[in-house]
PAZAPA-4460 file (N, C-alpha, C; in steps of 0.05 Angstrom, whole numbers, plus 32768, in hexadecimal, padded with zeros to 4 digits):
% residues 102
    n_x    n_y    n_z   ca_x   ca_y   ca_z    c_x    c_y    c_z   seq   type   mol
   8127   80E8   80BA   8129   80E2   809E   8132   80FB   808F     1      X     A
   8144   80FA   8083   8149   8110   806B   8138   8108   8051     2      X     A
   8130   811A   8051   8119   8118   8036   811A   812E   8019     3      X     A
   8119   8129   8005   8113   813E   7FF0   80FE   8144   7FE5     4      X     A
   80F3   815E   7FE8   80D2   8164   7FE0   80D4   815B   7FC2     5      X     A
   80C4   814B   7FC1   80BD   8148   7FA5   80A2   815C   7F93     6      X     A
   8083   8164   7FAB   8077   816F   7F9B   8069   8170   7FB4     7      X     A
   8059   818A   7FB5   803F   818C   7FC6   8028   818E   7FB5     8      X     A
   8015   8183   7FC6   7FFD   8184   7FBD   7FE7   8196   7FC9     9      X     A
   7FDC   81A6   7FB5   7FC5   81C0   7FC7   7FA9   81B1   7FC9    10      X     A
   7F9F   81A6   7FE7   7F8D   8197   7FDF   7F6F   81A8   7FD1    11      X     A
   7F54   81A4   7FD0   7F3E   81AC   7FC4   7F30   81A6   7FD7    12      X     A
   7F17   81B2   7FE4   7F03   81AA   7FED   7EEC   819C   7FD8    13      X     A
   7ED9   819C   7FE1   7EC8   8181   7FD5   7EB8   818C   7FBE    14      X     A
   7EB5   81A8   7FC1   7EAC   81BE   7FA7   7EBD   81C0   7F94    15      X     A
   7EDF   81BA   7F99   7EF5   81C1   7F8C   7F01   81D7   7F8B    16      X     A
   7EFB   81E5   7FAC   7EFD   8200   7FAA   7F1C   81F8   7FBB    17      X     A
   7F32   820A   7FBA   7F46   8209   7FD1   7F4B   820C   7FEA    18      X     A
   7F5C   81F5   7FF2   7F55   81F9   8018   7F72   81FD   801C    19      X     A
   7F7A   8203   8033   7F8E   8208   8041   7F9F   81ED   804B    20      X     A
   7F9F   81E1   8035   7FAA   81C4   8040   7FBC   81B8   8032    21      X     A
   7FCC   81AD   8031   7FE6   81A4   8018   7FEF   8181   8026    22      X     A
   7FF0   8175   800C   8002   815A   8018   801C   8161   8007    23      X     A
   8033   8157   8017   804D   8158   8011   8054   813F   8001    24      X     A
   8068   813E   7FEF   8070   811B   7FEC   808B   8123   7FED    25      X     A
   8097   8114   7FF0   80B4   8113   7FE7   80C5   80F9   7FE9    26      X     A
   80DA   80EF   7FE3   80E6   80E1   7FE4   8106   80D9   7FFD    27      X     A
   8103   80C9   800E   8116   80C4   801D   8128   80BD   8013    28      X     A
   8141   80D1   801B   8163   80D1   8013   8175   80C2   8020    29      X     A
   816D   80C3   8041   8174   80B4   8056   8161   80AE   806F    30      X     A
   816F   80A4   807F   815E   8096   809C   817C   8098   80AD    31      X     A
   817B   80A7   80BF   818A   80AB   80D4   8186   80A3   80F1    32      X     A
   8186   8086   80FB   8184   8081   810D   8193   8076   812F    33      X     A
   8198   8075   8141   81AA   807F   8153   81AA   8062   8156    34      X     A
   81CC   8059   8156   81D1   803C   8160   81C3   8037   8183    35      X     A
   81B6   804B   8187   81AE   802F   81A2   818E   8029   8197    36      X     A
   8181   802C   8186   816D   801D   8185   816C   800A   8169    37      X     A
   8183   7FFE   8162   8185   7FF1   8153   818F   7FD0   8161    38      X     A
   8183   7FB9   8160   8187   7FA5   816D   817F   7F8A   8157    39      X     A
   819D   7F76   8160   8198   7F64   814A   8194   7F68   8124    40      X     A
   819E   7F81   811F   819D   7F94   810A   8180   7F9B   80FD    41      X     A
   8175   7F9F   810F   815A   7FB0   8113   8154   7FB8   8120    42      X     A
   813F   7FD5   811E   8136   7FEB   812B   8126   7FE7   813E    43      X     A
   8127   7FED   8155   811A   7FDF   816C   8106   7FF4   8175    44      X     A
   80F2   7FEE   815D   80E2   8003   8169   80CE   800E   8189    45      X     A
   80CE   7FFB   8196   80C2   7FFB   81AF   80DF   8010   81C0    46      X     A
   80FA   8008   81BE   810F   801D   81CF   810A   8034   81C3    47      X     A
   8108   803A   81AA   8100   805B   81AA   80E6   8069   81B3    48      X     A
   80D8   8052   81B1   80C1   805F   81C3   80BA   807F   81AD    49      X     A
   80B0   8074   8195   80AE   8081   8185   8089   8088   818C    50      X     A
   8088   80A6   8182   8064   80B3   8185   805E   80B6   8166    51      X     A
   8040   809F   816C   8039   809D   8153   801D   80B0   8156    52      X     A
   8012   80BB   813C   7FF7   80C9   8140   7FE7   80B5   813C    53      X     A
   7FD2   80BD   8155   7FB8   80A7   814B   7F9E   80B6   813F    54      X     A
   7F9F   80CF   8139   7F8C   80E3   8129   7F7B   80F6   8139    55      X     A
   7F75   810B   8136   7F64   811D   8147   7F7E   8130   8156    56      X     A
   7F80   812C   816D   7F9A   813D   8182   7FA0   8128   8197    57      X     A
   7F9E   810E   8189   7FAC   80F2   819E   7FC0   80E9   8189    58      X     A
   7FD7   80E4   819E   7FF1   80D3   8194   7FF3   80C0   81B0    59      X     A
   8006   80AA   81A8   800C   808F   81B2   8028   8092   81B2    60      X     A
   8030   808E   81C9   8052   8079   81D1   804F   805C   81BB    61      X     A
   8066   805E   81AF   8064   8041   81B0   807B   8028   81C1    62      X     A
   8071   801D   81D7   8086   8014   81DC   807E   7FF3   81E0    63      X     A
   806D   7FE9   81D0   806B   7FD0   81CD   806D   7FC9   81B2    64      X     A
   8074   7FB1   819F   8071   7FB2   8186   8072   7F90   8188    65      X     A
   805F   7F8E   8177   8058   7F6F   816B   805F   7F6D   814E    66      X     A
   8060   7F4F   8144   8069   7F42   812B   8050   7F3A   8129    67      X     A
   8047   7F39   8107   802D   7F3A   8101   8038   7F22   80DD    68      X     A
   8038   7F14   80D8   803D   7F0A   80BB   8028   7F1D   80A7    69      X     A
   803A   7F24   8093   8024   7F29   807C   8012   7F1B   8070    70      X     A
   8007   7F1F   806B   7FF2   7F0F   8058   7FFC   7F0B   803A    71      X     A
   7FFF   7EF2   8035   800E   7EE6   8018   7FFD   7EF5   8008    72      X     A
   8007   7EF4   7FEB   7FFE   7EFA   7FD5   8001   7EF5   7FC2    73      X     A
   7FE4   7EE1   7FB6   7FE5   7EC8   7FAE   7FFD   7ECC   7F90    74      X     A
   8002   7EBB   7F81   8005   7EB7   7F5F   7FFE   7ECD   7F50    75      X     A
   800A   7ED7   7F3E   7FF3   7EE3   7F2C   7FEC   7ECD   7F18    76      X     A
   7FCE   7ED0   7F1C   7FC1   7EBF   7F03   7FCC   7EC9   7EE1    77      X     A
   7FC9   7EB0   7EDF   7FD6   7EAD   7EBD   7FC8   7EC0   7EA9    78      X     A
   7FD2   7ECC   7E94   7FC9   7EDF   7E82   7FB0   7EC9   7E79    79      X     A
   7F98   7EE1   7E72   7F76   7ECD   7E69   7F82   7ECE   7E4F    80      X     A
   7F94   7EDC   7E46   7F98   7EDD   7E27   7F96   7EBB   7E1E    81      X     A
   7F89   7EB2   7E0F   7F88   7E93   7E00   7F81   7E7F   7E14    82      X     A
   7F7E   7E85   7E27   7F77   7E6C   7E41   7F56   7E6E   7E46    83      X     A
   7F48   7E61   7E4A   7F26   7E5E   7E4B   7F23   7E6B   7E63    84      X     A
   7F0B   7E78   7E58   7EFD   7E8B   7E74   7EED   7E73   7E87    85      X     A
   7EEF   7E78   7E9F   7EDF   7E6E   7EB7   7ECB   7E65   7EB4    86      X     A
   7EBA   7E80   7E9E   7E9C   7E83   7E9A   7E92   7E6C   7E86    87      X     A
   7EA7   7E71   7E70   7E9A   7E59   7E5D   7EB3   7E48   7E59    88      X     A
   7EB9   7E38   7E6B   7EC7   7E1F   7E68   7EE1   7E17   7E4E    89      X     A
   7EEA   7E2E   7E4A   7EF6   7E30   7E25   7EE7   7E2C   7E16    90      X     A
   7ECE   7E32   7E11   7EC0   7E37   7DFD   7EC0   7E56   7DF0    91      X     A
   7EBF   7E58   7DD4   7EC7   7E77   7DD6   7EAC   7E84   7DCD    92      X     A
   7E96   7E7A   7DD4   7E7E   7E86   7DD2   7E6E   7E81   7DC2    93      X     A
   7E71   7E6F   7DA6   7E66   7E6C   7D91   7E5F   7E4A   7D97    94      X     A
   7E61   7E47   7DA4   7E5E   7E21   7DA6   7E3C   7E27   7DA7    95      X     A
   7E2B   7E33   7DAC   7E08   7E39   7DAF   7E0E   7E34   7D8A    96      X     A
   7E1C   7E3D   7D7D   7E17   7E48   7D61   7E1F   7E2A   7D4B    97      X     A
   7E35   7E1B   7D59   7E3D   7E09   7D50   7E25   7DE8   7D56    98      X     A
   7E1C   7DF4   7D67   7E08   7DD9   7D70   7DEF   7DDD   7D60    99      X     A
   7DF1   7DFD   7D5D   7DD4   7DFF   7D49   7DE0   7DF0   7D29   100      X     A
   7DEF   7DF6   7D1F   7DFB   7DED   7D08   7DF5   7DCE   7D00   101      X     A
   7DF9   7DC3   7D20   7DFE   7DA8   7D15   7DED   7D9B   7D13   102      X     A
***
């Protein structure tokens, strides 16, 4: 990947004192990848046999890869602005006040 630093970060230990540690961010410019692991016009990740970290001082081959569906995500519910709450059925709170009245 060609990347452009956008900003590092100096992390804090848990006192807020400084540690020796930085996260990088930056932004991807490009993706440079070699026509033989591209198949059916996608990246075939199992032929590169790409090493992923699995945390501590273990990394993984990857040379199997499965299809997994995402998980949908539902509607967004309608603005509550002027629509009746759940709680009180469109009542806007004063109906206790209006039954005393009557």
């Amino acid at each position: 990947m060609e990347c452009r630093v956008l900003q590092t970060v100096s992390l804090k230990d848990i006192a807020g004192d400084p540690i020796d540690r930085h996260v990088v961010f930056g932004q991807v410019l490009g993706v440079h990848i070699d026509d033989r692991f591209i198949a059916d016009g996608r990246l075939d990740t199992a032929a590169m046999r790409a090493i992923a970290r699995c945390g501590y001082d273990e990394y993984a081959v990857v040379d199997a890869v499965f299809r997994m569906a995402r998980p949908s995500v539902p509607e967004a519910a309608p603005s509550r602005r002027g629509s009746p709450s759940p709680r009180d059925d469109g009542r806007d709170g004063r109906d206790s006040e209006r039954r005393r009245e009557r």
